[in-house]
C-alpha beads as a LAMMPS data file, in Angstrom:
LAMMPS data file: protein, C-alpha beads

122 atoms
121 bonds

1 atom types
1 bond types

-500.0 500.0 xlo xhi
-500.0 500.0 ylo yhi
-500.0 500.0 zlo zhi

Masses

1 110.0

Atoms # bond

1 1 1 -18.114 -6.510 3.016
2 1 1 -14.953 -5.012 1.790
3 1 1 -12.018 -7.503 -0.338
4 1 1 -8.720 -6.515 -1.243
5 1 1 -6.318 -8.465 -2.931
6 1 1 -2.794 -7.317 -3.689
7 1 1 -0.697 -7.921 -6.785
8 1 1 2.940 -6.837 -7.694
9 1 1 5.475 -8.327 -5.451
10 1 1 8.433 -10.187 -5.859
11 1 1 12.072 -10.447 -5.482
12 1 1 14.130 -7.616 -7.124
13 1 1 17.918 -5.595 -6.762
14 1 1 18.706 -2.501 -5.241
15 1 1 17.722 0.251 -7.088
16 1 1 15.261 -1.236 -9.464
17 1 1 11.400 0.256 -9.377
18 1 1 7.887 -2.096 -8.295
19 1 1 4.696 -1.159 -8.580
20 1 1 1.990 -3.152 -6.085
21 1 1 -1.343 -3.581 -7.064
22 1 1 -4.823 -3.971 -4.474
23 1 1 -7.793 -4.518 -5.896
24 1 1 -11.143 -3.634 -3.916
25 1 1 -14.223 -5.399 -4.291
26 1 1 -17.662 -4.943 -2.760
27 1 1 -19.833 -2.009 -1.915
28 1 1 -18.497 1.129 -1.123
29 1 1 -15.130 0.622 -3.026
30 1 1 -14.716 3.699 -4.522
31 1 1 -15.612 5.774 -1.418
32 1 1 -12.936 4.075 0.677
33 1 1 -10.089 5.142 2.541
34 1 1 -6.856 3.491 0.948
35 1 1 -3.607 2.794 2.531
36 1 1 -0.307 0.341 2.336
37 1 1 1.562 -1.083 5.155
38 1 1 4.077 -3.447 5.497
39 1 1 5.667 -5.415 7.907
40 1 1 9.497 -6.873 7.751
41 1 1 10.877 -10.038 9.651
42 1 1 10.937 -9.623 13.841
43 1 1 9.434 -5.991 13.326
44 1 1 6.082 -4.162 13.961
45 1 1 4.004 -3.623 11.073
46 1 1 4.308 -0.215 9.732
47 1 1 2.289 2.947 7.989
48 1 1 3.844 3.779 4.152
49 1 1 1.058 5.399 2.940
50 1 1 -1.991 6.535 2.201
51 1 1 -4.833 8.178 -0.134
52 1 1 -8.297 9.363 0.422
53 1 1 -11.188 8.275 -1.777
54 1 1 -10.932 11.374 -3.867
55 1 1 -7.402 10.960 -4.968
56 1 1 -6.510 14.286 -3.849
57 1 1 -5.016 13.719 -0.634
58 1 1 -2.214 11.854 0.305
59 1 1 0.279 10.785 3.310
60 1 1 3.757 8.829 3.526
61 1 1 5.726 7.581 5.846
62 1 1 8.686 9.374 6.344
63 1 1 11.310 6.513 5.056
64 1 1 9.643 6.305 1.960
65 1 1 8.467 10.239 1.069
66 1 1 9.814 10.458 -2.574
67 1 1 10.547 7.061 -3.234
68 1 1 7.048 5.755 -3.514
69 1 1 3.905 7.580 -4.934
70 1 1 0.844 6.327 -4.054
71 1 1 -2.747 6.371 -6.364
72 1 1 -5.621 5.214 -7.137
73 1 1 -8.122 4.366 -10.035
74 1 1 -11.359 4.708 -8.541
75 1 1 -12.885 3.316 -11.992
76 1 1 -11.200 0.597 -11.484
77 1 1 -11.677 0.026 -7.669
78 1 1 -7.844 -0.314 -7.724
79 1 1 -4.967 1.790 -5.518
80 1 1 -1.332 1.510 -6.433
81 1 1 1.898 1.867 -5.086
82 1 1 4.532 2.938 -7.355
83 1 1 8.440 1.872 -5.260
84 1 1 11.521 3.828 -6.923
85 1 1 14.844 3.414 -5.820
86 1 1 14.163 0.444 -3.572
87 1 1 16.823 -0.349 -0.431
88 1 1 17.162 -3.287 1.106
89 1 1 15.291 -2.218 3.861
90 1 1 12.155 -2.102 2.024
91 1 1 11.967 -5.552 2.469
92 1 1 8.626 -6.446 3.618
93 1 1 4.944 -7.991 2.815
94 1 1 3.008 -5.005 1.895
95 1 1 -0.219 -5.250 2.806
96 1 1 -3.186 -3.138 1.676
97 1 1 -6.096 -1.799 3.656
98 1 1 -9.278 0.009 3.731
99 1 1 -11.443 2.038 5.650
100 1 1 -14.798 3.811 5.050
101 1 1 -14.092 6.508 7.356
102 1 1 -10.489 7.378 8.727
103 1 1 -7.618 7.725 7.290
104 1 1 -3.833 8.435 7.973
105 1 1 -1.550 6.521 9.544
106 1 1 -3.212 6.365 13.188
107 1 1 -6.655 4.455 11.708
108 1 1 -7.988 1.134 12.537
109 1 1 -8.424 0.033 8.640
110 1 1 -11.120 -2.174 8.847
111 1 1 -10.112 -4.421 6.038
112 1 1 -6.978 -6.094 4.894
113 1 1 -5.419 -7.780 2.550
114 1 1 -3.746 -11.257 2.463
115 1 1 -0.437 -9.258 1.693
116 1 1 1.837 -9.631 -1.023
117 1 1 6.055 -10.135 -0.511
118 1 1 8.504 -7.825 -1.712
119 1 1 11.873 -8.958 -1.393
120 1 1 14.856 -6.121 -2.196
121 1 1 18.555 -8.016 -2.577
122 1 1 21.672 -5.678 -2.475

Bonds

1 1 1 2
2 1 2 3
3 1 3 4
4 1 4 5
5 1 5 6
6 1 6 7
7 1 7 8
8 1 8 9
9 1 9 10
10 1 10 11
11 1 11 12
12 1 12 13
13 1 13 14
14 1 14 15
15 1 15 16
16 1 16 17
17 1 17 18
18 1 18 19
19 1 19 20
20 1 20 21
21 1 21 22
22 1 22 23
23 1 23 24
24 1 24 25
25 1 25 26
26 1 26 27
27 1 27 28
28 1 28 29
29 1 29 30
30 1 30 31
31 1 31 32
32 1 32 33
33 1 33 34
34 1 34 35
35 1 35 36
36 1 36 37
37 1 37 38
38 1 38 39
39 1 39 40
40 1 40 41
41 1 41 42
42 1 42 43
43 1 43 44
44 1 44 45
45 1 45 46
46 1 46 47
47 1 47 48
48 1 48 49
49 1 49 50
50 1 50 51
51 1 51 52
52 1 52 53
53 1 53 54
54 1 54 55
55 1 55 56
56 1 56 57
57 1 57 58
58 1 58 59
59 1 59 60
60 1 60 61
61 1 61 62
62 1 62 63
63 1 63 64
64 1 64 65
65 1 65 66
66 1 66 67
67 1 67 68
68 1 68 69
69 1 69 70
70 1 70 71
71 1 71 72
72 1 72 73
73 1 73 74
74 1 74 75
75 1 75 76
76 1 76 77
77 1 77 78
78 1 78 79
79 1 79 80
80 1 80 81
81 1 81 82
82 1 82 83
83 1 83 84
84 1 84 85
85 1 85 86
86 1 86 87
87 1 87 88
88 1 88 89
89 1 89 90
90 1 90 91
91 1 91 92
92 1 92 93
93 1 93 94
94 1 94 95
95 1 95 96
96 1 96 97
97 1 97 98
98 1 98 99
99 1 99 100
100 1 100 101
101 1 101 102
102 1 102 103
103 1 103 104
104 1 104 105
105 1 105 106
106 1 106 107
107 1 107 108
108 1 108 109
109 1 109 110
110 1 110 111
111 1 111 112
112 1 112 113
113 1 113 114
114 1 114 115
115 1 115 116
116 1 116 117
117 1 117 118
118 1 118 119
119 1 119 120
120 1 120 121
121 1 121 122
């Protein structure tokens, strides 16, 4: 069994950086699949980004492709998402997920996290 808890949220201006936080616990951390999502008022959620267990390889949505950077710590069982320049329309909870063996966009993460709320004011 796989836990994630995210960190980092809050309520911040236009323009300002963030930098979520998710935590993974349990066997297999390391080795997982990592990705964000997040899902704004009366809309679907969505795919932001991702990061395979190595590090090396990474994927963004297209709203967000050199705005945010994502990472990960693997000695620290931790993957990060660093938000520059943040609109408006980044307002969302950002959840975090995990999966031992797809990744990108189109996989069914088998774990999630409780999700954290990041509120962008103009």
């Amino acid at each position: 069994q796989v836990q994630l808890l995210e960190s980092g949220g809050g309520l911040v201006q236009a323009g300002v950086s963030l930098r979520l936080s998710c935590a993974a616990s349990g066997r297999f951390a390391s080795s997982l699949t990592m990705a964000w999502f997040r899902q704004a008022p009366g809309a679907e959620r969505e795919f932001v980004a991702g990061i395979r267990s190595s590090g090396r390889t990474t994927n963004y949505a297209d709203s967000v492709k050199g705005r945010f950077t994502i990472s990960r710590d693997n000695a620290k069982n931790t993957v990060y998402l660093q938000m520059n320049s943040l609109k408006p329309e980044d307002t969302a909870v950002y959840y975090c997920a995990a999966d031992r063996t797809c990744s990108g966009s189109g996989c069914p993460y088998d774990y999630w996290g409780q999700g954290t709320q990041v509120t962008v004011s103009s």
